[in-house]
Chimera marker file (.cmm) of the C-alpha trace (Angstrom):
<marker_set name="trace">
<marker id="1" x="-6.691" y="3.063" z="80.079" r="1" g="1" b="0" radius="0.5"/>
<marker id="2" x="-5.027" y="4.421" z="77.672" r="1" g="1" b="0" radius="0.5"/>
<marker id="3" x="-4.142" y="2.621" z="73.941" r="1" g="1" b="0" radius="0.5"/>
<marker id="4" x="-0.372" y="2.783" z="73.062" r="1" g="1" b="0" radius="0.5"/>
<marker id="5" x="0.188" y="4.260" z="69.533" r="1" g="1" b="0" radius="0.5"/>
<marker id="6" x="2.061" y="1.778" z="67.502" r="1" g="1" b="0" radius="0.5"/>
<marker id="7" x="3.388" y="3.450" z="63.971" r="1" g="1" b="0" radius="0.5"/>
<marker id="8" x="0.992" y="2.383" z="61.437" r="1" g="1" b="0" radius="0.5"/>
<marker id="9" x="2.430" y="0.593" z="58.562" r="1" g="1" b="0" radius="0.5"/>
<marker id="10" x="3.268" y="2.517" z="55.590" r="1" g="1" b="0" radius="0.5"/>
<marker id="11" x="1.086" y="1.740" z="52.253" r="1" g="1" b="0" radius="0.5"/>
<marker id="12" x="3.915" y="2.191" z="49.469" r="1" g="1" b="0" radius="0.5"/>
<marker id="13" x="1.799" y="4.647" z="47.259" r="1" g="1" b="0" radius="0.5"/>
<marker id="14" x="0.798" y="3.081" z="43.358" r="1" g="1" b="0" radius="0.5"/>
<marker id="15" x="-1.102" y="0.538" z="41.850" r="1" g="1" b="0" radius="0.5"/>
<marker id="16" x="-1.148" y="-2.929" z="42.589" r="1" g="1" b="0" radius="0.5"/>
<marker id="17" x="-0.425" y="-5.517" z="39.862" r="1" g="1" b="0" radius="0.5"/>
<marker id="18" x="-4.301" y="-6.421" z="40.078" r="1" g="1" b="0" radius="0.5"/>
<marker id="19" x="-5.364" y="-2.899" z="38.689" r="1" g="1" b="0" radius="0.5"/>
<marker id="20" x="-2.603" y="-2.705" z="36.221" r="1" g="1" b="0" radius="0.5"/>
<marker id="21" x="-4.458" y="-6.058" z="34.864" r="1" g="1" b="0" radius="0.5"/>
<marker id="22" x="-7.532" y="-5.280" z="34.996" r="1" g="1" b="0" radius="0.5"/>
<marker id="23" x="-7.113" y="-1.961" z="32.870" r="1" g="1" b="0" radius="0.5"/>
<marker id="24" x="-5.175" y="-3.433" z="30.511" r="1" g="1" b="0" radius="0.5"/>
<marker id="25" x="-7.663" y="-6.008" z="30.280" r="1" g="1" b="0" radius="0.5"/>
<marker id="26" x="-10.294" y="-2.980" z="29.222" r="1" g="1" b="0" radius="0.5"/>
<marker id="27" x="-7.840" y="-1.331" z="27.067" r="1" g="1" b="0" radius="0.5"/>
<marker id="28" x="-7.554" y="-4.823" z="24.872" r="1" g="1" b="0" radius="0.5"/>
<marker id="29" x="-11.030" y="-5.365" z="24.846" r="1" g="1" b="0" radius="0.5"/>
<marker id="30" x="-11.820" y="-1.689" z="23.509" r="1" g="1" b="0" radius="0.5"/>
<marker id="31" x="-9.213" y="-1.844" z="21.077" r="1" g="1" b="0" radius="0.5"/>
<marker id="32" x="-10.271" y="-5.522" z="19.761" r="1" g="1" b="0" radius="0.5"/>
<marker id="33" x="-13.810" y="-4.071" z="19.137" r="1" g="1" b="0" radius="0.5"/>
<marker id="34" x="-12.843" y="-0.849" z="17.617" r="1" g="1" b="0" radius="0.5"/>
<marker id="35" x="-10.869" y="-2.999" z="15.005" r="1" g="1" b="0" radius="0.5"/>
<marker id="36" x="-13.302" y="-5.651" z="15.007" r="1" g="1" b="0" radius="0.5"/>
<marker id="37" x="-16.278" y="-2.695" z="13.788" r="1" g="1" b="0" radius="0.5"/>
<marker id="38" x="-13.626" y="-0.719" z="11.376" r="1" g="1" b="0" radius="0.5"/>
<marker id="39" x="-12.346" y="-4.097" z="9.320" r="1" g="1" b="0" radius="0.5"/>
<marker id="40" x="-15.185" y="-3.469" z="6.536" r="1" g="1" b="0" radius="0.5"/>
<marker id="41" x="-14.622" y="0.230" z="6.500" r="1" g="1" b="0" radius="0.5"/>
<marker id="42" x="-11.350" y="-0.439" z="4.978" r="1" g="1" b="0" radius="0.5"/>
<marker id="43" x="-12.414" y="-2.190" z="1.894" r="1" g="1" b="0" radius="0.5"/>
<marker id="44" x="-15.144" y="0.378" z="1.430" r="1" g="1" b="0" radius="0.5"/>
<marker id="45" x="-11.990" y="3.013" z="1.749" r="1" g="1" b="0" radius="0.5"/>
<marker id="46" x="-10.315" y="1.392" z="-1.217" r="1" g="1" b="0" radius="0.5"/>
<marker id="47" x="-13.440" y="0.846" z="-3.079" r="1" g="1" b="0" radius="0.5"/>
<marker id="48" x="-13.831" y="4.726" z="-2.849" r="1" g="1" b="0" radius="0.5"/>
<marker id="49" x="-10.165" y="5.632" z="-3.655" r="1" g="1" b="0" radius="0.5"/>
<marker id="50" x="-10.404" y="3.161" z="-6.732" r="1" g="1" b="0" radius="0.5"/>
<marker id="51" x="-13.575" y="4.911" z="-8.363" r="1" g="1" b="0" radius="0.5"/>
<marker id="52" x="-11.960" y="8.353" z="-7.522" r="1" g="1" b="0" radius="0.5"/>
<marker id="53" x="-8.594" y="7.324" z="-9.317" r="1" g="1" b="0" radius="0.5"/>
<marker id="54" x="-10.603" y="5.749" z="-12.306" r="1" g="1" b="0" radius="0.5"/>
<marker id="55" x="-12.119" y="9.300" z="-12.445" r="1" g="1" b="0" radius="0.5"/>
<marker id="56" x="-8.944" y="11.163" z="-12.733" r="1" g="1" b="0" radius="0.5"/>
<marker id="57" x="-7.236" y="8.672" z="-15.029" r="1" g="1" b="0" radius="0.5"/>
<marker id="58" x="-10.448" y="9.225" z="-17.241" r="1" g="1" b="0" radius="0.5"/>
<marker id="59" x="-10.245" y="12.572" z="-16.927" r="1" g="1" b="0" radius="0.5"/>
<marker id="60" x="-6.083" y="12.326" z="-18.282" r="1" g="1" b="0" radius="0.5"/>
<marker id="61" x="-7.089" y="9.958" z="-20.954" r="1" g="1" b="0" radius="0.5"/>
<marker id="62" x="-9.588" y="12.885" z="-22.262" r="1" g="1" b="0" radius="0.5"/>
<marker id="63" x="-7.143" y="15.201" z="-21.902" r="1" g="1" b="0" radius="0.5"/>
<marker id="64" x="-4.496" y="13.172" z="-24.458" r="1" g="1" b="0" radius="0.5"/>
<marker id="65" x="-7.220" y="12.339" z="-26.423" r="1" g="1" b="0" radius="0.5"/>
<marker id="66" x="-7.799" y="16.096" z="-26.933" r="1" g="1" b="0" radius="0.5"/>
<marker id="67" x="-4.702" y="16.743" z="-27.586" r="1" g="1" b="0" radius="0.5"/>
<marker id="68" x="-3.636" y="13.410" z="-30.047" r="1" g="1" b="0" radius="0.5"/>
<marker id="69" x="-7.364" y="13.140" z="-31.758" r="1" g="1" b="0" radius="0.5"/>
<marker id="70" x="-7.523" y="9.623" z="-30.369" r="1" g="1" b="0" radius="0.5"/>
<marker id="71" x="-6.608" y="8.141" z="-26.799" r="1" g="1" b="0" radius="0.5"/>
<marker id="72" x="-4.019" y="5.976" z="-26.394" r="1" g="1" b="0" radius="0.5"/>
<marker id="73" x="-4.148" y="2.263" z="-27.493" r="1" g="1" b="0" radius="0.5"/>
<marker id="74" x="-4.321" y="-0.689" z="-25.459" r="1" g="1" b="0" radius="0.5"/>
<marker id="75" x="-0.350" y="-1.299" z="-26.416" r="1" g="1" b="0" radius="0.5"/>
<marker id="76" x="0.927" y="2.503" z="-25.198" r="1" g="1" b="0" radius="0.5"/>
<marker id="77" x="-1.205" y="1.468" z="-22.155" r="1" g="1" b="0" radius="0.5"/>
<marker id="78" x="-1.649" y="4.394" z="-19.306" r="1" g="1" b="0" radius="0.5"/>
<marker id="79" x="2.335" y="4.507" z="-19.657" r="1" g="1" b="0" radius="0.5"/>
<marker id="80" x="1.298" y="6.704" z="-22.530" r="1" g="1" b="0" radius="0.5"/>
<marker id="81" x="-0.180" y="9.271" z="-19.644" r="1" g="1" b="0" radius="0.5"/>
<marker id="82" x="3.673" y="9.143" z="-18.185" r="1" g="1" b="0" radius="0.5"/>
<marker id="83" x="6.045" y="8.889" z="-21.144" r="1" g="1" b="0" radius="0.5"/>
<marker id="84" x="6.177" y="9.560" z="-24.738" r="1" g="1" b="0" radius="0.5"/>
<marker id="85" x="4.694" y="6.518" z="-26.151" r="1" g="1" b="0" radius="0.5"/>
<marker id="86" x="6.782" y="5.069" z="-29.317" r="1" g="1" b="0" radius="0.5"/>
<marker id="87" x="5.711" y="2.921" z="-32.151" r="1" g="1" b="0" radius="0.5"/>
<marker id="88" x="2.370" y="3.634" z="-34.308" r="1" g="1" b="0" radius="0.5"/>
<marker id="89" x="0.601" y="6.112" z="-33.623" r="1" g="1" b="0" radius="0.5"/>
<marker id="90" x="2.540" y="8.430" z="-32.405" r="1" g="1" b="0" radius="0.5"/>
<marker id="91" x="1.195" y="11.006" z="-30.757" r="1" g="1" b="0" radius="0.5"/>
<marker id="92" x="0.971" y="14.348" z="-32.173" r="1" g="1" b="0" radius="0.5"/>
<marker id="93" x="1.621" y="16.580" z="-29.306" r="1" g="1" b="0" radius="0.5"/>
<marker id="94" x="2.335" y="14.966" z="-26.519" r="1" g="1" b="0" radius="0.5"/>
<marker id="95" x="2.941" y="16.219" z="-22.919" r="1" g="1" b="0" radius="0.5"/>
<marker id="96" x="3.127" y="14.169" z="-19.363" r="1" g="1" b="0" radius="0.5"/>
<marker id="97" x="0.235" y="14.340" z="-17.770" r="1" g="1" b="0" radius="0.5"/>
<marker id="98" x="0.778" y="11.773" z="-14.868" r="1" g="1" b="0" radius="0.5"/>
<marker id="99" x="3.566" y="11.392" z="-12.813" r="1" g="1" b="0" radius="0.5"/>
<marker id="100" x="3.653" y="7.777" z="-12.561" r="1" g="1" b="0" radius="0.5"/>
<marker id="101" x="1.766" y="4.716" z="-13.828" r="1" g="1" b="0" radius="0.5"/>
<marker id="102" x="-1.091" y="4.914" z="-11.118" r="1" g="1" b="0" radius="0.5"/>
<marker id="103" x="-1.871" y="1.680" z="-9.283" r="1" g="1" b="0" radius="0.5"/>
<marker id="104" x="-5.166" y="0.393" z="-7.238" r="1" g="1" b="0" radius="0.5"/>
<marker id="105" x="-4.957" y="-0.132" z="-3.174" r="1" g="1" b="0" radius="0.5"/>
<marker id="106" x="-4.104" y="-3.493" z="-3.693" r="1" g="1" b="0" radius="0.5"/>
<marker id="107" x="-0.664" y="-2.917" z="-5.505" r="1" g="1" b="0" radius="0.5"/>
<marker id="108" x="-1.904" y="-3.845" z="-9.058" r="1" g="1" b="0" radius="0.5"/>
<marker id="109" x="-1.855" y="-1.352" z="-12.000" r="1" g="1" b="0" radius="0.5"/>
<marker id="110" x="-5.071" y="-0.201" z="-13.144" r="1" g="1" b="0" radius="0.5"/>
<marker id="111" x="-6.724" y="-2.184" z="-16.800" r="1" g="1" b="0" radius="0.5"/>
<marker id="112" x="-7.094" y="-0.258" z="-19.381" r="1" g="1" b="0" radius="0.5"/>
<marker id="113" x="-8.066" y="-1.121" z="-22.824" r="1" g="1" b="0" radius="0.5"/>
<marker id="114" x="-8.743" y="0.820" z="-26.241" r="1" g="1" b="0" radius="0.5"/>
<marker id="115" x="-11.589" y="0.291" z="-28.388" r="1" g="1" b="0" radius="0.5"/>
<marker id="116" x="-12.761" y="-1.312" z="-25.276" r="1" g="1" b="0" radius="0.5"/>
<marker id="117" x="-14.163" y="-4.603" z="-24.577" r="1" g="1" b="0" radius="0.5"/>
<marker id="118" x="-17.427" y="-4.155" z="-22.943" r="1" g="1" b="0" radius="0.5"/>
<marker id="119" x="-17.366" y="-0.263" z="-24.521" r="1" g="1" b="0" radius="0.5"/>
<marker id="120" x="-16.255" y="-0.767" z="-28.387" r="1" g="1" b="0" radius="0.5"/>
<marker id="121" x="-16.809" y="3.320" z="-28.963" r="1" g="1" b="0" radius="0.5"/>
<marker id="122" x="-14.886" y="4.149" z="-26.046" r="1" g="1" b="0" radius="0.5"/>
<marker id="123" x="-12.439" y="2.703" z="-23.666" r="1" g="1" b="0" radius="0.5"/>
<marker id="124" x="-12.416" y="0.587" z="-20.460" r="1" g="1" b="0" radius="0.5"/>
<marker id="125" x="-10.603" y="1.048" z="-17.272" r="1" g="1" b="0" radius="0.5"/>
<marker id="126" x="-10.878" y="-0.689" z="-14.140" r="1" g="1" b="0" radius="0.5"/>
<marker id="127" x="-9.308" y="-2.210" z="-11.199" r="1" g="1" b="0" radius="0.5"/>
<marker id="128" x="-8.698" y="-5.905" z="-10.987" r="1" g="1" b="0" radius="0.5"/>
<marker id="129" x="-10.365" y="-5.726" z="-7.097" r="1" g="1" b="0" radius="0.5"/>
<marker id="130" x="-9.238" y="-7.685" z="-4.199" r="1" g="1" b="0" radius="0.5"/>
<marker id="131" x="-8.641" y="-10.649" z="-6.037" r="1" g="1" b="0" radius="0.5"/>
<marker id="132" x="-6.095" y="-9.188" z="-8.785" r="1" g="1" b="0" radius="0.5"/>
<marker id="133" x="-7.710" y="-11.743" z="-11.368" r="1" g="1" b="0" radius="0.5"/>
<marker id="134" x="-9.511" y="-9.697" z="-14.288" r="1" g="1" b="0" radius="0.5"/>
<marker id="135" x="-13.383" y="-10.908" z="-14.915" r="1" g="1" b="0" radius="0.5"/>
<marker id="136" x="-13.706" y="-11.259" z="-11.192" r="1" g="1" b="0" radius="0.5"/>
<marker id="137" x="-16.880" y="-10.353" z="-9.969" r="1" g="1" b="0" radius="0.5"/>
<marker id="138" x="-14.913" y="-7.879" z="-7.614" r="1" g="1" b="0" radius="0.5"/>
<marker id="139" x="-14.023" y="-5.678" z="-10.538" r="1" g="1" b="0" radius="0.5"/>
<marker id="140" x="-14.883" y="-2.196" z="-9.847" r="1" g="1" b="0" radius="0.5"/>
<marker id="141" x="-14.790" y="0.333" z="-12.489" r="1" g="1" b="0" radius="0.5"/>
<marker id="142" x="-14.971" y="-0.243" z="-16.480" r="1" g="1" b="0" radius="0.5"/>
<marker id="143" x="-15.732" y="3.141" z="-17.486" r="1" g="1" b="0" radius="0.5"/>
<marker id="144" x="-15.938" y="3.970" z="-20.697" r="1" g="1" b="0" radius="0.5"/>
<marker id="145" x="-14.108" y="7.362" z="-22.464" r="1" g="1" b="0" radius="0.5"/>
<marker id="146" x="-17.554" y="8.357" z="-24.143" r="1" g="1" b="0" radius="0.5"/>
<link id1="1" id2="2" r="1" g="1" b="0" radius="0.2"/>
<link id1="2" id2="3" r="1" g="1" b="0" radius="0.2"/>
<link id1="3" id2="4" r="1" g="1" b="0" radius="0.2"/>
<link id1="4" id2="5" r="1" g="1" b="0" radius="0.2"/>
<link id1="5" id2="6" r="1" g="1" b="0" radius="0.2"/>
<link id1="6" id2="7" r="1" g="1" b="0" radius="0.2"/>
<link id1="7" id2="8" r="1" g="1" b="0" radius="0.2"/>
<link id1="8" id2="9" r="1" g="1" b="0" radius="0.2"/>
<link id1="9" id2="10" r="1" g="1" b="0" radius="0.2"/>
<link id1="10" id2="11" r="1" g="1" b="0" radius="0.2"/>
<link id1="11" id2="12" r="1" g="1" b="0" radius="0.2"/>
<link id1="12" id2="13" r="1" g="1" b="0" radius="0.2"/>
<link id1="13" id2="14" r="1" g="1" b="0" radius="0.2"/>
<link id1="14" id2="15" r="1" g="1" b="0" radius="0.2"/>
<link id1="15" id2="16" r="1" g="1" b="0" radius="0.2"/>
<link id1="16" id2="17" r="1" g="1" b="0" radius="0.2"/>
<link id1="17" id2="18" r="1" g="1" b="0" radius="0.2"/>
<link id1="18" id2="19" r="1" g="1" b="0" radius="0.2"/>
<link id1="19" id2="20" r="1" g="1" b="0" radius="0.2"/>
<link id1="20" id2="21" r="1" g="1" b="0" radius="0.2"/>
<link id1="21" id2="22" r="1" g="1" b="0" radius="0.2"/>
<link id1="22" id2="23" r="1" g="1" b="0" radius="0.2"/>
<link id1="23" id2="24" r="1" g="1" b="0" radius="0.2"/>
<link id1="24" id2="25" r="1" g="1" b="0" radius="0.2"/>
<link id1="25" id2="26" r="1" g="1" b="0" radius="0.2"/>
<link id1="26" id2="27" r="1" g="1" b="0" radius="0.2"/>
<link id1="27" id2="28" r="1" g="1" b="0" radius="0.2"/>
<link id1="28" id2="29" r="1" g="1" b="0" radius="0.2"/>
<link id1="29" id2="30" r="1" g="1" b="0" radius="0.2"/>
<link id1="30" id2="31" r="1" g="1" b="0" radius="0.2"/>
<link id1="31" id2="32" r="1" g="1" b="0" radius="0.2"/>
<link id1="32" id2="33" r="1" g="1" b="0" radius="0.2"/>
<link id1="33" id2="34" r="1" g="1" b="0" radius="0.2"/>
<link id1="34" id2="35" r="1" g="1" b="0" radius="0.2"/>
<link id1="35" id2="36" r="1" g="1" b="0" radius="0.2"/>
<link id1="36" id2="37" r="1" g="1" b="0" radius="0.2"/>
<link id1="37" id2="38" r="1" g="1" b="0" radius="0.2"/>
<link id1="38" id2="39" r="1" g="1" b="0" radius="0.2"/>
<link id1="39" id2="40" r="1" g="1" b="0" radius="0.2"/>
<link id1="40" id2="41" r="1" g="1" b="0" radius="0.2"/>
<link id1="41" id2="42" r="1" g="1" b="0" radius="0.2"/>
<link id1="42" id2="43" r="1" g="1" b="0" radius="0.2"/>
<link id1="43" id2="44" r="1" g="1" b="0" radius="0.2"/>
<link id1="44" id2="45" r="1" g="1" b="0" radius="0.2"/>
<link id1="45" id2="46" r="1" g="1" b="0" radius="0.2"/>
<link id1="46" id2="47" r="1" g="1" b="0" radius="0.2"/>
<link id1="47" id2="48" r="1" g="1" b="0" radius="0.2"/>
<link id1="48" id2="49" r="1" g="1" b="0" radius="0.2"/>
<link id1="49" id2="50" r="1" g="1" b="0" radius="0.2"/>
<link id1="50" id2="51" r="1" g="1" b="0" radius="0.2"/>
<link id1="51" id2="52" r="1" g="1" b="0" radius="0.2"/>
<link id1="52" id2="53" r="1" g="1" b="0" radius="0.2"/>
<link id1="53" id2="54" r="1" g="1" b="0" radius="0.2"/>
<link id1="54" id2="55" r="1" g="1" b="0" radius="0.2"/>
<link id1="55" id2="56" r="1" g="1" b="0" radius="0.2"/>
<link id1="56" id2="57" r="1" g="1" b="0" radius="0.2"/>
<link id1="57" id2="58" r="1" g="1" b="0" radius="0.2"/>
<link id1="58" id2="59" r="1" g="1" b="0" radius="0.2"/>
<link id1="59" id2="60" r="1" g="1" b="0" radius="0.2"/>
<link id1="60" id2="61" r="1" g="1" b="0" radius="0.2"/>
<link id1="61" id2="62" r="1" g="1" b="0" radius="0.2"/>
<link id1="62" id2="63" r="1" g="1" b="0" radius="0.2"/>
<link id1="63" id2="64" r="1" g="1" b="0" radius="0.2"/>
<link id1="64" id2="65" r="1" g="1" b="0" radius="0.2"/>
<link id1="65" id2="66" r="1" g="1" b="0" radius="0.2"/>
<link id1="66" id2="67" r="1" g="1" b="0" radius="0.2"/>
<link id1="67" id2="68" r="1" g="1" b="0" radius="0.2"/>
<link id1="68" id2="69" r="1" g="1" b="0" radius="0.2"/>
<link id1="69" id2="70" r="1" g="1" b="0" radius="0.2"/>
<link id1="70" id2="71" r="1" g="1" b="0" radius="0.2"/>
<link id1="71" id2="72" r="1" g="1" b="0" radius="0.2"/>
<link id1="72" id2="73" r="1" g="1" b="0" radius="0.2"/>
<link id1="73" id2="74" r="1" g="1" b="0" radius="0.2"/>
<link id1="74" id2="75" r="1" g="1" b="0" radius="0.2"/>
<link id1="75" id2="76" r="1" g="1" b="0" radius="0.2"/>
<link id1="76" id2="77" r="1" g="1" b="0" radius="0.2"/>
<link id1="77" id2="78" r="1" g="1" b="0" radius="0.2"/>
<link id1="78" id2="79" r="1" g="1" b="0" radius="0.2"/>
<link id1="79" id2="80" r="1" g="1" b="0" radius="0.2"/>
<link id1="80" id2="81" r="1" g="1" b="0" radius="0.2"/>
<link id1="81" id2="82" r="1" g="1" b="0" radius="0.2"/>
<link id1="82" id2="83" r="1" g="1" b="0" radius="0.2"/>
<link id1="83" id2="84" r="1" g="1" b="0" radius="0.2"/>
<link id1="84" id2="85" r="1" g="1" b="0" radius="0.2"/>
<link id1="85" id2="86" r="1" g="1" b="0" radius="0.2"/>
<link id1="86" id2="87" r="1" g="1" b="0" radius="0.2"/>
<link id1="87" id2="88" r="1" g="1" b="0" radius="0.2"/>
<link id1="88" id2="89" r="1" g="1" b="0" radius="0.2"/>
<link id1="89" id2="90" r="1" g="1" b="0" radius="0.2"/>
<link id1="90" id2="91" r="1" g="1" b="0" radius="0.2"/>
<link id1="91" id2="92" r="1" g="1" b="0" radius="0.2"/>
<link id1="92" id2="93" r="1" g="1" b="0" radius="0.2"/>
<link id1="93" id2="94" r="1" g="1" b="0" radius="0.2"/>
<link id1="94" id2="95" r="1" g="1" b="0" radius="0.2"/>
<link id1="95" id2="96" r="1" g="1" b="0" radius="0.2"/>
<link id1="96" id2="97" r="1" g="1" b="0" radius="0.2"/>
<link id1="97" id2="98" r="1" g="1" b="0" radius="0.2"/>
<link id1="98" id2="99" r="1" g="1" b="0" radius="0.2"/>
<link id1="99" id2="100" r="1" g="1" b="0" radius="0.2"/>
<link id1="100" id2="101" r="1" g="1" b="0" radius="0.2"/>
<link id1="101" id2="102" r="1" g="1" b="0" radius="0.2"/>
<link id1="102" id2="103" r="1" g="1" b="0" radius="0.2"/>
<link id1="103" id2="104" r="1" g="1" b="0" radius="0.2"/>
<link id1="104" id2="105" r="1" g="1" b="0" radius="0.2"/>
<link id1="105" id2="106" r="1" g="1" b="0" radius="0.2"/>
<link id1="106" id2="107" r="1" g="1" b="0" radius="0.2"/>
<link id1="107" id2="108" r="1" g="1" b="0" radius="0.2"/>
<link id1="108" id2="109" r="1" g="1" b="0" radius="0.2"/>
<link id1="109" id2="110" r="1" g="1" b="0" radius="0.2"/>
<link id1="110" id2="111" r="1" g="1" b="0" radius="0.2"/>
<link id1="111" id2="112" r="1" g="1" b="0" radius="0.2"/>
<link id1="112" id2="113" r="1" g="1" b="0" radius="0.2"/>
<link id1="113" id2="114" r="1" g="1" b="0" radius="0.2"/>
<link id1="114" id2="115" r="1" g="1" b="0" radius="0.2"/>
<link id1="115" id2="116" r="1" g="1" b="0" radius="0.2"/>
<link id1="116" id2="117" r="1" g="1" b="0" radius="0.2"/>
<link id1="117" id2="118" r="1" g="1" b="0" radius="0.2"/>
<link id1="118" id2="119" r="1" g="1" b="0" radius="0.2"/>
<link id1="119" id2="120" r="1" g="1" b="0" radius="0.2"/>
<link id1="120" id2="121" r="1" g="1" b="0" radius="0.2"/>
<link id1="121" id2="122" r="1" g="1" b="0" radius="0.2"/>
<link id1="122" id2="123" r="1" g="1" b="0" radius="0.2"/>
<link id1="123" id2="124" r="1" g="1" b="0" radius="0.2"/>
<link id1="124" id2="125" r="1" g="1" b="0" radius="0.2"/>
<link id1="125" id2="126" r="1" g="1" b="0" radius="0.2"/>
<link id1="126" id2="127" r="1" g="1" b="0" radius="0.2"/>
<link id1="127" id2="128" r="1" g="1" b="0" radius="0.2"/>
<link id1="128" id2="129" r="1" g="1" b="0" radius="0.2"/>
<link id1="129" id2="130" r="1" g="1" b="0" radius="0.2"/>
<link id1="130" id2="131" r="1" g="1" b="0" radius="0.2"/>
<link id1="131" id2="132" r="1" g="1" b="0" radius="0.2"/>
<link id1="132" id2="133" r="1" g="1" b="0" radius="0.2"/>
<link id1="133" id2="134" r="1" g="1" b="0" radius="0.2"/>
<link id1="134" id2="135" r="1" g="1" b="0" radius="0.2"/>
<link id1="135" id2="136" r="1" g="1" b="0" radius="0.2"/>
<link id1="136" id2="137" r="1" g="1" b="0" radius="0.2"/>
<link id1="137" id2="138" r="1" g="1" b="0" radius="0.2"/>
<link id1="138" id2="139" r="1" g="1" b="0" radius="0.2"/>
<link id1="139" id2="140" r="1" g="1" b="0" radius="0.2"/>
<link id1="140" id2="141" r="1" g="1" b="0" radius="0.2"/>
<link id1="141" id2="142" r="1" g="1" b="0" radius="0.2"/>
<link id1="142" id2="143" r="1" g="1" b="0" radius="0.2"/>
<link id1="143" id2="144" r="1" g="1" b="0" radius="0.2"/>
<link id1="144" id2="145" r="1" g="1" b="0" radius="0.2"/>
<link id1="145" id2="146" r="1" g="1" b="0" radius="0.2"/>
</marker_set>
């Protein structure tokens, strides 16, 4: 005896909702771990970029001081690095050597002071940290312009 054929039915070709899920699922899961590892690589990132700005600042601040016989004071701030500083003392040959007031990752302008604070024969500069409070213990920097 012979079977009758009867048309098979048709799979529509594609995924079913199931394995859309279930790699989707995966997806999040990688993703949530790969963020999970690189959250403390981030402050370690702005940790780096703060030490290398505090570097080049320094290195500006030398410059001027070459250049004026002292760096400037705590008053002109780093806006002397930017534009001509008024009031006492003037500079005596000044020339921009920033292009703007440089800030730290976490929006704050760098501190700068001169004589310094923890350096009387030089100056200090440092980043305020995470916290943006000065004295924290999350200060990084306060290098001095000897």
């Amino acid at each position: 005896m012979k079977r009758p054929n009867f048309p098979r039915p048709v799979r529509a070709a594609g995924y079913t909702l199931f394995e859309i899920m279930l790699v989707l699922g995966i997806i999040a899961v990688l993703v949530g771990s790969a963020i999970y590892l690189l959250v403390g690589n981030i402050d370690v990132a702005r940790e780096s970029r703060v030490e290398a700005d505090i570097q080049s600042i320094s290195t500006q601040l030398r410059v001027y001081e070459m250049q004026n016989l002292r760096p400037p004071t705590s008053d002109q701030g780093l806006k002397a690095l930017v534009t001509r500083p008024g009031g006492e003392p003037a500079p005596r040959r000044w020339k921009q050597l920033l292009e703007r007031v440089p800030v730290d990752p976490w929006g704050e302008e760098y501190v700068y002071y001169w004589p310094g604070k923890k350096n009387p024969k030089g100056f200090d500069l440092f980043s305020k940290g995470a916290d943006r409070a000065e004295g924290g213990g999350d200060d990084i920097g306060n290098y001095s312009g000897e």
